[in-house]
C-alpha positions in Angstrom: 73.2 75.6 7.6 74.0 73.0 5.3 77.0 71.5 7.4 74.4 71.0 10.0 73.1 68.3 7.7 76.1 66.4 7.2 77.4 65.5 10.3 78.1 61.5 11.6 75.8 60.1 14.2 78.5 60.3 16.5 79.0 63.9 16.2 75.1 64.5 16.9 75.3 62.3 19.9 78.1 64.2 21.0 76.4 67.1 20.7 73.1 66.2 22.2 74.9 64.7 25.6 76.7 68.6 25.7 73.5 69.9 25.3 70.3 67.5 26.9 72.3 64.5 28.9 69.5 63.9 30.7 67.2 62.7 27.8 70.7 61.0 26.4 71.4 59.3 30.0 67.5 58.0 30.5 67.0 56.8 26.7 70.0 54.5 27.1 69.0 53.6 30.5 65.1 52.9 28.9 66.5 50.8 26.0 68.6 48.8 28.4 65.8 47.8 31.2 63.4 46.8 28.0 66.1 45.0 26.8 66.5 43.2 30.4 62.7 42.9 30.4 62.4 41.1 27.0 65.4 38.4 28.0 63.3 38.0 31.3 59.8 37.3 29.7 61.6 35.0 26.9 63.5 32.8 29.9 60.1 33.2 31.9 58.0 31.5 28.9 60.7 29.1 27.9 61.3 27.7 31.6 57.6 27.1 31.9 57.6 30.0 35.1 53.6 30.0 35.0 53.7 25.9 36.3 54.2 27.1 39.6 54.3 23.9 42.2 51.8 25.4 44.9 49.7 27.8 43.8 46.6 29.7 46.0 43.7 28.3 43.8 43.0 24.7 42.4 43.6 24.3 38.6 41.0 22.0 36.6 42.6 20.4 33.8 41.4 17.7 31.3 44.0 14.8 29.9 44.3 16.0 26.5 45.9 19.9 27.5 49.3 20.2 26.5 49.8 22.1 29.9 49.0 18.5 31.7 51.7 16.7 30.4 53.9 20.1 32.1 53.1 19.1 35.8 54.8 17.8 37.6 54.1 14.0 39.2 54.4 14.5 43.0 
């Protein structure tokens, strides 16, 4: 029983894919889309995405919002 404690990383992943791949498979597939998700918000807020050009409702805003100075002059 104490060998059991001293094995590498790579020897229990080993040994989990042999024995649950499916928990293995999905929980590198779920660490890759939330990895995709995070780059995607981060581009999202630093592109601006929310100043959309047309949007379906009318927008109030006063001079002095930082957001004004973001749209666009058409």
């Amino acid at each position: 029983m104490a060998s059991a404690s001293r094995r590498s990383l790579g020897q229990l992943i080993q040994q989990g894919w042999h024995e649950i791949p499916e928990v293995l498979a999905t929980t590198g597939l779920a660490i890759l889309g939330i990895g995709m998700a995070t780059v995607g918000c981060y581009n999202y807020v630093k592109m601006d995405g929310d100043n959309r050009r047309y949007k379906s409702t009318y927008v109030v805003m006063r001079p002095d919002d930082p957001k004004a100075k973001l749209i666009r002059k058409n």
